[in-house]
N, C-alpha and C positions, 0 to 999 in steps of 0.2 A: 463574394466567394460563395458558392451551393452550400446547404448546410446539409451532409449525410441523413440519410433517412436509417434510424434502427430498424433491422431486420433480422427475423428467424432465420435460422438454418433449417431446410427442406433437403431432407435424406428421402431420393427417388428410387424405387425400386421397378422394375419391367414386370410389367402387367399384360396376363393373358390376352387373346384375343376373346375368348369368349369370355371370360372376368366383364373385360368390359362391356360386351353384348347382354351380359346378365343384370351389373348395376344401371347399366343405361336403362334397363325396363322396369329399375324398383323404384319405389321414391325414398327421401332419405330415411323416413320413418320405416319402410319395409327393409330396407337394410340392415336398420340398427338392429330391429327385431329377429333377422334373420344371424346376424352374429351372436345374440346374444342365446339363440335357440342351440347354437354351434357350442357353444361356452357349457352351457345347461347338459347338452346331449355329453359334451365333453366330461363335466364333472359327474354327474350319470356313471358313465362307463369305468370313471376312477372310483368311486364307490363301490359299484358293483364286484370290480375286480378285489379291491380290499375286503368285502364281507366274502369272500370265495379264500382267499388266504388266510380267513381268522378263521372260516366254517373249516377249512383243513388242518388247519394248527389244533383248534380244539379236538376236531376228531382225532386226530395222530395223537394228543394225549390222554382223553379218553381211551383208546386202545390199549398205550402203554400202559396205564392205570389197573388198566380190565386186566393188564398180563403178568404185572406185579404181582397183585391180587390174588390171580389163577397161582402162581408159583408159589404165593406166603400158604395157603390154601392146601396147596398139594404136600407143603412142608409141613403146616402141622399135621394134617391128617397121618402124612406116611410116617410121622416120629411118635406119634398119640399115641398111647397105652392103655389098655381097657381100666374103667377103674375096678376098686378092690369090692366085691361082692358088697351087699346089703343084706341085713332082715327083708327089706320089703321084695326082694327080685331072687331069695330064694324060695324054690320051690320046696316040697314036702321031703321029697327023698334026697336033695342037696343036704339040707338040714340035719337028716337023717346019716349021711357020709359024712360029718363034718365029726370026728372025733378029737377032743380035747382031754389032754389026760390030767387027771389027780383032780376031774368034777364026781361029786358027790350027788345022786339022785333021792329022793325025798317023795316018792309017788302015795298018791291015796292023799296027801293032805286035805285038812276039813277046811271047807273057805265059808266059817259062818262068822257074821258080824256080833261083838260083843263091846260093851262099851268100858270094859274094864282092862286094867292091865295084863297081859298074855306073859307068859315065862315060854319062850321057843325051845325047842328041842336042836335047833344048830345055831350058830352062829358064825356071820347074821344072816337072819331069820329069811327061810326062802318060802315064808306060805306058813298056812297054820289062819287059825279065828285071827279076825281082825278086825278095827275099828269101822264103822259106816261108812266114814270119811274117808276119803285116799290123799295123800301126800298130791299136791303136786308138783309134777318131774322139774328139774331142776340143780342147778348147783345151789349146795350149802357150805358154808364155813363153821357150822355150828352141828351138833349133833340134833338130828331129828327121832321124834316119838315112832318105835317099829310098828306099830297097831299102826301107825296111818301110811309107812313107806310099805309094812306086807298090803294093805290094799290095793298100790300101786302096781304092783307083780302080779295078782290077780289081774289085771288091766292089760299085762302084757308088757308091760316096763323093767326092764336091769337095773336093779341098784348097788354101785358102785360102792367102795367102801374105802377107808385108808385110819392107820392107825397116825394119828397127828405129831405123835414121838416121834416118828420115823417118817413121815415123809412133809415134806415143806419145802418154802422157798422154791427153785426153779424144779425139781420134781413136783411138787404142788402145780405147777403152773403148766408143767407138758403133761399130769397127768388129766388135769381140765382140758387141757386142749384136748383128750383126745376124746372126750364127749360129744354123740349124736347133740343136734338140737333136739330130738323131741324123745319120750318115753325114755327117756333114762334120768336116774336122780342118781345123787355124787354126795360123798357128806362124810365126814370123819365118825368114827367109831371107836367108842372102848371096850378094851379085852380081845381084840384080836389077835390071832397066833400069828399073822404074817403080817408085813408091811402093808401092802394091798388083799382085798379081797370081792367077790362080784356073787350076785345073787339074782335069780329069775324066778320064778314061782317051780317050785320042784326041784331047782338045782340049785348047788354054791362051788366055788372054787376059790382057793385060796391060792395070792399069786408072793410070786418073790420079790416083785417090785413094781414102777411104775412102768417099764421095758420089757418088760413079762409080755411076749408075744400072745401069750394064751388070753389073756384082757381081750385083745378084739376077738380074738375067733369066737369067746363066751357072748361077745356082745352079739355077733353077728350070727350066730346059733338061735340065741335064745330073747333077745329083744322082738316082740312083739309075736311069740310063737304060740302059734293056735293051738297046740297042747296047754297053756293059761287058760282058766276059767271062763275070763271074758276078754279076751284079745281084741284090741281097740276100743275098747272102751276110755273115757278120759281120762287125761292124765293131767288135768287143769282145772278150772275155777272151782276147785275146793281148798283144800286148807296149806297156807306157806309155810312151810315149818319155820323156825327161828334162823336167823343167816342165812337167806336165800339172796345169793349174791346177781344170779341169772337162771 
């Protein structure tokens, strides 16, 4: 009896006429090479079109991004509020219209240096002889020597005042906060008539508390105002009074 031969399955497909006028002229090494050229050009064309769908994805987020942006932009601008004046951005006759009532003026002061103890004529002391030294500006927890805080008012600095009986704790703490960083010194004081009180070389006022509106407009008048002796001059690397917290 014949013994079966195993054999594959041949799945025939119809084949061009020129298909086969084209293999009949290659050999089989030019074939392979020409399908695999097919394959190549094939994955080719699938990349290409994929870096074209990432290059537009990106750009279409980039846009949104840019539009987000334009709108956060235009929102704060159009909600923004100028801020509140400075010393340094007013000018002379700003200064000059900025009236603050119940300041005391002190004109003609002598600003000579002496190395001895001074007895002022207000309190506290807005100018008058003072030490060589200047204070420098800063917050204090501690009372500072006036011969070296009036030097700092020559300079062009406000010093800040508060009676320690009366103000503390979270008044203490929003009245610091509301300290420029630079030319102003802060510092408890004895024998004042009011809770607070502020001094610039030539003027003082005496405030009703730490909420006392009038506190900044003195500051903003009179901090670093070229009517002082020597305005801008330093208000640092000289001497730290005692409790200089910042």
């Amino acid at each position: 009896m014949p013994i079966p031969f195993p054999f594959a399955r041949v799945e025939y497909r119809p084949v061009a006429a020129d298909d086969v006028t084209r293999d009949e002229n290659l050999t089989v090494k030019q074939q392979r090479e020409a399908r695999r050229a097919e394959k190549v050009a094939a994955l080719k064309a699938k990349q290409a079109k994929e870096k074209r769908n990432r290059t537009i994805g990106l750009v279409s987020s980039i846009a949104a991004g840019v539009a987000v942006v334009g709108v956060l932009i235009a929102i704060v601008v159009a909600s923004a509020t100028p801020p509140p004046p400075t010393s340094q951005n007013l000018t002379a006759a700003e200064r000059a219209e900025l009236e603050i009532e119940g300041v005391e003026l002190f004109p003609g002061l002598e600003a000579t240096h002496v190395q001895s103890a001074v007895t002022y004529e207000m309190t506290p002391p807005a100018g008058g002889p003072h030490n060589p030294t200047w204070l420098n500006c800063g917050v204090y927890e501690e009372v500072v020597p006036s011969e070296y805080a009036v030097h700092s008012l020559e300079h062009g600095a406000v010093w800040v005042t508060y009676d320690p009986a009366q103000v503390e704790g979270a008044d203490l703490d929003a009245l610091r906060d509301l300290m420029p960083s630079t030319y102003i010194s802060l510092s408890p004081f004895e024998g004042l008539s009011s809770p607070v009180a502020a001094s610039a070389w030539g003027a003082t006022i005496a405030l009703d508390g730490v909420d006392d509106e009038r506190l900044v407009d003195f500051i903003v008048k009179y901090r670093l105002d070229p009517n002082a002796p020597e305005p801008g001059a330093l208000c640092s690397q000289a001497l730290d009074g005692p409790g200089k917290i910042s």
